[in-house]
Wavefront OBJ file of the C-alpha trace (Angstrom):
o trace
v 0.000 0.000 0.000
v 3.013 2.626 0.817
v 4.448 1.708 -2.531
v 1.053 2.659 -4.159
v 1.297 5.968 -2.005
v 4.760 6.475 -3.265
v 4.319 5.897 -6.351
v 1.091 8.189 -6.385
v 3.091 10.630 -4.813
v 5.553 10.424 -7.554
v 2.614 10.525 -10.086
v 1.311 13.613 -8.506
v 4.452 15.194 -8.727
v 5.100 14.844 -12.739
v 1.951 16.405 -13.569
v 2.563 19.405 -10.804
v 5.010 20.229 -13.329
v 3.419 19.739 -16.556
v 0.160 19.858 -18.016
v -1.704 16.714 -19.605
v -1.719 14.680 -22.991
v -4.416 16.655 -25.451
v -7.605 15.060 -26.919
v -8.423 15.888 -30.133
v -12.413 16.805 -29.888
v -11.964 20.659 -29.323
v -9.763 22.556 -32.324
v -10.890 25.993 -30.829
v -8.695 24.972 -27.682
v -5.810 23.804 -29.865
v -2.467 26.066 -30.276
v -2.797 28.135 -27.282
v -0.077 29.913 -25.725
v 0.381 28.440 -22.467
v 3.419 29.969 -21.537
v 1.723 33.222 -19.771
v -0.759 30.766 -18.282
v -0.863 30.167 -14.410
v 2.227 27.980 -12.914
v 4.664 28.991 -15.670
v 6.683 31.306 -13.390
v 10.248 32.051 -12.628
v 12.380 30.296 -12.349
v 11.660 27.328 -14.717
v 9.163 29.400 -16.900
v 6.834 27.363 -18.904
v 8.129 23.819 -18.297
v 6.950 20.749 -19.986
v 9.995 18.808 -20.912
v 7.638 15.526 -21.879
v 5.789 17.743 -24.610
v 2.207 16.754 -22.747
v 0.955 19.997 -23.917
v 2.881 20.828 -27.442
v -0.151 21.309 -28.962
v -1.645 24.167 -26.779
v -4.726 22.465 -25.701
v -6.021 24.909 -23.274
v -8.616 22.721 -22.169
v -6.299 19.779 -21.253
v -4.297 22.120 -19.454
v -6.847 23.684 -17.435
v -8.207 20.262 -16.119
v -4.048 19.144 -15.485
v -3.754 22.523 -13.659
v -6.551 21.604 -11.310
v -4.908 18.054 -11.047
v -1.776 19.840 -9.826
v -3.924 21.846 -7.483
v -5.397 19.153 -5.508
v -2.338 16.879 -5.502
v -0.893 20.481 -3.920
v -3.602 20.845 -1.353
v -3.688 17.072 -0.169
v 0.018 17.360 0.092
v 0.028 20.539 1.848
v -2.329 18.743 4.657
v 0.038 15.659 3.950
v 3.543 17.674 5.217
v 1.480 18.558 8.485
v -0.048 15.920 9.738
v 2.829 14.118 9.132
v 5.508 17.132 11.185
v 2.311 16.867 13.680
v 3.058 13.703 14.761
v 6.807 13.503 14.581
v 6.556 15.863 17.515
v 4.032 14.027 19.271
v 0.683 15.197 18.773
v -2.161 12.342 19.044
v -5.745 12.576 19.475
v -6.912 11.133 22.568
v -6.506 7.226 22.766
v -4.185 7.177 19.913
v -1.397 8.562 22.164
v 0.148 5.013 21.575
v 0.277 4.477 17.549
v 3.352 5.305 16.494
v 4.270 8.159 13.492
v 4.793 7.460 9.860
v 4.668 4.277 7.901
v 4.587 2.486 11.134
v 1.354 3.838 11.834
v -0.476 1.699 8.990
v -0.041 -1.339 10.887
v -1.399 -0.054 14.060
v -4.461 1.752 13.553
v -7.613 -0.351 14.385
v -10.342 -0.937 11.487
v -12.656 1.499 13.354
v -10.232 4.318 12.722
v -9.805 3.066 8.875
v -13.743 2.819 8.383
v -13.929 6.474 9.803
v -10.549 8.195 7.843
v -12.447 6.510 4.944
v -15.650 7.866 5.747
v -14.198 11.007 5.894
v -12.327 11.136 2.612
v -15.612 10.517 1.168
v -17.232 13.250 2.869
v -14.178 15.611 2.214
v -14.060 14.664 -2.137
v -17.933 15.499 -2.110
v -17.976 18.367 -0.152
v -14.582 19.770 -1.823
v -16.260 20.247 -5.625
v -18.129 22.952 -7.473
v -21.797 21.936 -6.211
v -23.090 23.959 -9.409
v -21.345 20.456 -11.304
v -21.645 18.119 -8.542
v -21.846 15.516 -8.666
v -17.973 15.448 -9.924
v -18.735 17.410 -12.554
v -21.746 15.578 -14.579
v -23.899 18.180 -13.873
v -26.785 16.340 -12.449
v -28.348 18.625 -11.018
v -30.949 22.379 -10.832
v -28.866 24.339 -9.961
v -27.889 27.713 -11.975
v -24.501 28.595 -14.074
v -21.653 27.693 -11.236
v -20.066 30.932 -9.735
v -16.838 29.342 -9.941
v -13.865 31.564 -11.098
v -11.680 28.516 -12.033
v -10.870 24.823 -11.415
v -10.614 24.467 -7.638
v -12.816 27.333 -6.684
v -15.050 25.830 -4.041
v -16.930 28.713 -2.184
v -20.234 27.738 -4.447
v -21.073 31.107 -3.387
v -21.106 30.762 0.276
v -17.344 31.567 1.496
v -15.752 34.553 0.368
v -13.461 35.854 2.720
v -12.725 38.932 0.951
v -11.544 37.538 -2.203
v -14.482 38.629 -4.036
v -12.497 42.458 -3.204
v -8.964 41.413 -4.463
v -8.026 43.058 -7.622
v -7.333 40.616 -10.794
v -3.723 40.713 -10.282
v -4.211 40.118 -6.696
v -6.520 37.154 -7.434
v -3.554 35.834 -9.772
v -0.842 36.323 -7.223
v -2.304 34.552 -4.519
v -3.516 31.600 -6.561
v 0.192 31.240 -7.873
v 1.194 31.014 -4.434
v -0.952 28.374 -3.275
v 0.207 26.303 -6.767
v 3.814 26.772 -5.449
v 3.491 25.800 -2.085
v 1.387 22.961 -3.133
v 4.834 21.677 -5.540
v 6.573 22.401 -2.338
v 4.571 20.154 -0.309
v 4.598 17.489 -2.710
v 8.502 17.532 -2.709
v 8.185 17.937 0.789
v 6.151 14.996 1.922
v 7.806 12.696 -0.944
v 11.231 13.730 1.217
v 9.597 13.053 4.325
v 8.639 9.627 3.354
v 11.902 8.380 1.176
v 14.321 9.145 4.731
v 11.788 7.972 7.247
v 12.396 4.384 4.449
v 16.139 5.175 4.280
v 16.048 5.187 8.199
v 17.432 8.533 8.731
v 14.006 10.874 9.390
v 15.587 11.980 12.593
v 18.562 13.337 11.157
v 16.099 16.055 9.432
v 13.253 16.464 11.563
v 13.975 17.694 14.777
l 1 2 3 4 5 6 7 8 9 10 11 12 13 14 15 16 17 18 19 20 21 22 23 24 25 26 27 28 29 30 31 32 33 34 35 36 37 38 39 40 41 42 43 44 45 46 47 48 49 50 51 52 53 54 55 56 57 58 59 60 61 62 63 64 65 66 67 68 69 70 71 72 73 74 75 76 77 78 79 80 81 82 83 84 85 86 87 88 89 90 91 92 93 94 95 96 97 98 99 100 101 102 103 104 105 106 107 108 109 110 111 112 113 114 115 116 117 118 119 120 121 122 123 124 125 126 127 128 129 130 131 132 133 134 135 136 137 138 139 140 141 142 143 144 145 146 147 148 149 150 151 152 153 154 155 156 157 158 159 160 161 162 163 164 165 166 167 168 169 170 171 172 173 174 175 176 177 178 179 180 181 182 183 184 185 186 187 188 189 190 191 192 193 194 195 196 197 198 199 200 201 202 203 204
C-alpha cells in the first residue's frame, strides 16, 4: 500500500510540473499559448519537458492545472499531519500508535472505516456543487459561480476575495500552486528518509 502511495506521490508530482496529454475533440482549444498561463513562473518558466501539452490544448491544461492543485492541497495537509506527529501530537486514545509508515499497521479498522468515511465526505464536499456531482452536472442548480478549477466557495465563502483586484486574485492563486509543488517535494522527502532510516537526522 506505501508503494502505491509512493508511487502516487511520484505521479502527482510529474503532472505538478506539466500539463496533460491533449484530446483531439476541441480545435478551438488547440495552439494556445500556455506559456503566460498560471504555474509557468520564474524560475523554470513554462516547463513541460515531456511535450504533454505541445499542442496548446487549453482545455487539457486547465483540467491538469486543477490536477496539480489538488495533488498540492492534499500534500500541503500531507507535510502537516505528518511534522504533527513527529513531535508528538495524538488525538486522545491514539497517544500510543506510532508516526509514519509504522502507523499503517497499528491503527484499528474502526479508525480506517472512519478516515475513509471522511475522505468521502471531504471529495464530495470539496467540488463545485453547481457540477456536482464530480462534474456531470446532475443537477438544478444555476450557471456555477466558480472563477476557475478548484474554486469551491459555491457562493457561500468569500473571505474577501471577491475584493482582491485581478492581479491580486492571480498572485495569490500562484502562491498556493507553489506551495502545493513544495509540499509534494516535501512529503515525498519526508517519506523516502523515514524508508532510508534517517528521518531523525532532518526532523527535529
Amino acid at each position: 500500500m506505501m508503494k502505491l502511495a509512493v508511487v502516487a506521490a511520484l505521479a502527482g508530482s510529474a503532472a505538478a510540473f506539466a500539463p496533460a496529454p491533449v484530446s483531439q475533440t476541441s480545435r478551438t482549444a488547440l495552439n494556445a499559448d500556455l506559456s503566460n498561463e498560471l504555474g509557468a513562473q520564474a524560475p523554470l518558466g513554462f516547463f513541460d519537458p515531456l511535450g504533454c501539452v505541445a499542442d496548446g490544448d487549453k482545455e487539457n491544461f486547465d483540467r491538469l492545472r486543477w490536477v496539480e492543485l489538488k495533488h498540492g492541497r492534499i500534500a500541503m495537509l500531507a507535510v502537516v499531519g505528518y511534522l504533527t506527529t513527529a513531535a508528538g501530537v495524538r488525538f486522545p486514545g491514539a497517544e500510543d500508535i506510532p508516526g509514519g509508515f509504522a502507523a499503517l499497521d497499528n491503527i484499528p479498522g474502526m479508525v480506517w472505516a472512519q478516515m475513509v468515511a471522511t475522505w468521502a465526505t471531504m471529495e464530495a464536499a470539496n467540488q463545485d456543487q453547481y457540477a456536482a456531482p464530480w462534474g456531470l452536472n446532475m443537477n438544478s442548480l444555476e450557471e456555477s459561480p466558480a472563477e476557475f478549477k478548484g474554486d469551491f466557495r459555491n457562493g457561500f465563502i468569500d473571505f474577501g476575495w471577491d475584493k482582491f483586484s485581478d492581479e491580486t486574485k492571480m498572485r495569490k492563486r500562484a502562491i498556493e500552486l507553489n506551495n502545493g509543488r513544495a509540499a509534494q517535494m516535501g512529503i515525498l522527502g519526508l517519506m523516502v528518509h523515514e524508508k532510508l532510516g534517517n528521518i531523525d537526522a532532518i526532523l527535529p
